[in-house]
C-alpha angles and dihedrals in degrees: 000000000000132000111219122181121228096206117025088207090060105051087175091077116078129169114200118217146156132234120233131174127188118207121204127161093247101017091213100096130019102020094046091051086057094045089059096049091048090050093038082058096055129004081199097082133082106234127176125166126200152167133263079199101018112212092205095231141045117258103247094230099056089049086050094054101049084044082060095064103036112270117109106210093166097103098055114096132234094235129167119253084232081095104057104041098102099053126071140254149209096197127014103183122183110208096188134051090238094057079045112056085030091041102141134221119268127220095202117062126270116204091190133023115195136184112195098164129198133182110256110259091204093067085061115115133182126078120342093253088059089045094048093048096052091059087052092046083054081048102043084050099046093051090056086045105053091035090063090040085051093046098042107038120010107031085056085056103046 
C-alpha cells in the first residue's frame, strides 16, 4: 500500500491507494478493458495498464463495448511496459498467454504477480454482430474476474 499526498501544501490530507498494472501483448484490448473496471471499483487505486508489444493505439471495439455499459476508456493510452519496470507495484497481472510467458523483469518490486487470462476478442471473424459479441463476451468475463480479485484480495487491503 502507498501514501501518497493530494496536495503537496497540506500534508494532513492523504489519500491511500494501491498501484496496479495490467500486461497484455498489444495493450489495446483486454488489458485496457480490466484497467477501466478496476478503476471503475475504486477510483482510489493507481491503475496503468501496458503492452509487452504496445500496439500504439485502443481497438475500437473494445473501447465501444465498455462505452455500452458506462465506462469511457477512450482516453487511456496503449503505452509499453518499458515504462513501468522501474517502479513498483502491488499488484503486475498479465491478461494474455503472450504478456505471460514474455512477461519481463522488473527493476521495481512487485508484491503480487497474476496471471487472469482471456481469449483475445479481436481474432475473432465472422459478421460484425459475432464479432461484436465476442468482445462483449471478453468484457463481460473480465469484468467477473477483476471484480472477485477486487473483492477478495485488494479492497481488504485498501
Amino acid at each position: 500500500m502507498h501514501v501518497c499526498y493530494a496536495d503537496e501544501t497540506d500534508k494532513n490530507f492523504t489519500i491511500i491507494f494501491m498501484k496496479i498494472l495490467i500486461l497484455c501483448t498489444g495493450n489495446s484490448c483486454r488489458s485496457q478493458m480490466a484497467h477501466g473496471f478496476l478503476q471503475s471499483f475504486d477510483n482510489n487505486l493507481y491503475v496503468r495498464s501496458a503492452g509487452t508489444d504496445a500496439s500504439g493505439k485502443l481497438n475500437e471495439k473494445a473501447v465501444a463495448v465498455m462505452k455500452e455499459i458506462g465506462i469511457d476508456i477512450s482516453h487511456h493510452t496503449s503505452d509499453s511496459v518499458d515504462m513501468y519496470l522501474d517502479q513498483e507495484w502491488d499488484y503486475v497481472i498479465t491478461v494474455c498467454g503472450g504478456a505471460n510467458e514474455a512477461c519481463p523483469a522488473f527493476m521495481g518490486k512487485v508484491k503480487h504477480r497474476l496471471h487472469i487470462g482471456f481469449d483475445d476478442p479481436s481474432k475473432a471473424t465472422g459478421t460484425d454482430e459475432h464479432i461484436r459479441n465476442e468482445f462483449r463476451k471478453t468484457r463481460d468475463g473480465i469484468k467477473e474476474a477483476f471484480y472477485k480479485l477486487y473483492i477478495n484480495e485488494i479492497k481488504p487491503k485498501v
